[in-house]
C-alpha positions, 0 to 999 in steps of 0.5 A: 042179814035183815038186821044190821050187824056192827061194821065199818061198812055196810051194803045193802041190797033187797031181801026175798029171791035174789038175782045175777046182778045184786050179787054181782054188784055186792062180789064187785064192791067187795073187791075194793078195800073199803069194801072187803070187810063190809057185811050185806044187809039184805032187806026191803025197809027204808030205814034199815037201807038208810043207814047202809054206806051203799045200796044196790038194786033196792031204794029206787034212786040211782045216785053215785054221789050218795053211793045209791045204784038202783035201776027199778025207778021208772025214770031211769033208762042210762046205758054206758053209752048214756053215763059216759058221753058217748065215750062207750059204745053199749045201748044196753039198759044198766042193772045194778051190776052195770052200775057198779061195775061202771063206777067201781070195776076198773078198781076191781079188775086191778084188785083181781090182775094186781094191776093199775086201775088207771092204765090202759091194760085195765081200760082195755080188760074192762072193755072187754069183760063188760061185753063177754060178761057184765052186759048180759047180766044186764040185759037179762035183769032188765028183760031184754032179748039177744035175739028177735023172735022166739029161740029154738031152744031153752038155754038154761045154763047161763051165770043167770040160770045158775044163780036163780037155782039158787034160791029156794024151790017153790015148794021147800019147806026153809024159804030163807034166802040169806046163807044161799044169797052167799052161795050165789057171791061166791058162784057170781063172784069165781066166774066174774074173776075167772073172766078178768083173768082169762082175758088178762092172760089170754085175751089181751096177749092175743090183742098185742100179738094181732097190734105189733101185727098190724103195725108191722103190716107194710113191712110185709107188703107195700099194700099193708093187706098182709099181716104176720102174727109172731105166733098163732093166737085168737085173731078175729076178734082183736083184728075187727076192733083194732082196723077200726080204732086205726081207721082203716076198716076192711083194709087186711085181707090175710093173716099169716102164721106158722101152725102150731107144731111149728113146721108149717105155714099157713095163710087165711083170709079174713071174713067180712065180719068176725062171724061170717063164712063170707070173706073180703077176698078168698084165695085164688079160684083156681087153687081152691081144692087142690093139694101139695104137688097139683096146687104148686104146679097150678099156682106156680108157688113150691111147697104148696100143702093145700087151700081150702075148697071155698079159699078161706085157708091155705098152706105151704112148707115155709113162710115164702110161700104163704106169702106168695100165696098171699101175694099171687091172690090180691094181683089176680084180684087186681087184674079183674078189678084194674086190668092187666097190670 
């Protein structure tokens, strides 16, 4: 790979031990049309990289309007955040990969879901797998923690680690590193996908299901603290994220929705972050614990199955009586706040 082949384009990226983000930059820039027959010079000399279209994570400039994607250079220090106006939120130091997922991935994405680069399904999915993948990729290429402080344990199974075991042991007699950095696009590039299209077919539905939702939520009740999914999906995520778009943050304090054999119901608090144990209003203190026939009796609400001894779930035979259930918990709540109503 250190020579340059005939093409119509040519990529090029440094020789020797190769990491997550080049081959994630290359597997990217290989989705797009122009791209998708390029060959990938591997090498270290300027002139060689000098005739290549674009250059990822060797050459020490960082320059879309050349088609030049290096973060090594000891003046860079761009984030998102930094390259897109505040427009995304991310702080994270960007590596090759980021680079070229920023100028190129939502051209990607569309060439993985068939959709439109420009329309806001893919403005949402590029969002969303910048966080659950991109970033750390990253992070980990420029060095940076996910936590303070020493980890308890090894974590050696990350997209990183898979990738760098890729290269040649210390001590194997072949050190060269070309067929394997293909190997490497070809791991990089299947989960990368595999990503976009988990949250394509995944990810987003749920994000609609939770937005209808939420709309919906004064049709449900006056207070607009209730919300009713039209069908059970991964909620908290797209619930923290969608009450602050709409500015009404910590507004939602239950979720209901029918269990997924379809003959229940049950009603769940929401937390006070989307990973937290801590909730912005359990269920009712004296229900917390009890079951069926005692709890309906307690609650003066028929049909009860149950709620959770720390009150952040409960369920009942029909959508009534979630509802009421609901309901009951936030005029209690309303009681101690305001007194008597």
């Amino acid at each position: 790979m250190s020579s340059i082949p005939p093409s119509n384009k040519l990529i090029g990226t440094h020789s020797g031990t190769f990491h997550c983000d080049e081959t994630l930059a290359c597997y990217i820039l290989k989705l797009l049309p122009e791209y998708h027959r390029a060959d990938i010079v591997r090498s270290r000399d300027v002139e060689v990289l000098g005739r290549c279209d674009t250059v990822v994570d060797v050459g020490g400039v960082y320059d879309p309007t050349i088609n030049r994607y290096d973060h090594h250079q000891r003046t860079f220090s761009d984030t998102m955040y930094s390259l897109t106006d505040g427009s995304k939120p991310w702080t994270t130091k960007l590596s090759s990969a980021g680079l070229v997922y920023l100028h190129f991935g939502k051209r990607a994405i569309a060439a993985i879901t068939g959709g439109d680069p420009t329309s806001n399904e893919t403005e949402e999915l590029f969002d969303s797998v910048y966080t659950n993948f991109v970033e750390e990729v990253d992070a980990v290429d420029n060095g940076i923690e996910s936590r303070d402080g020493l980890p308890r344990y090894n974590v050696t199974s990350t997209i990183g680690h898979r990738i760098g075991r890729l290269n040649p042991d210390w001590n194997d007699e072949n050190q060269d590193t070309d067929d394997r950095f293909q190997s490497a696009i070809a791991l990089v590039g299947r989960e990368f996908s595999e990503c976009v299209l988990r949250h394509k077919n995944s990810w987003l539905p749920a994000r609609c299901i939770v937005s209808d939702s939420i709309e919906k939520r004064l049709e449900i009740d006056p207070s607009g603290e209730i919300i009713v999914l039209e069908k059970f999906c991964p909620w908290k995520e797209h619930l923290f994220a969608l009450e602050k778009k709409a500015g009404i943050e910590s507004s939602i304090k239950y979720v209901l929705y029918k269990e997924r054999d379809a003959t229940k119901w049950r009603v769940q608090a929401v937390p006070i972050h989307p990973n937290s144990f801590e909730l912005r209003l359990p269920l009712h203190e004296l229900w917390q614990g009890l079951r069926d026939e005692e709890l309906s009796k307690a609650s003066g609400i028929s049909g009860c199955v149950f709620v959770h001894s720390n009150g952040f779930i409960g369920g009942n035979q029909t959508y009534d009586g979630v509802l009421q259930m609901a309901r009951k918990t936030l005029q209690e709540s309303r009681k101690k706040l305001f007194g008597h109503l």
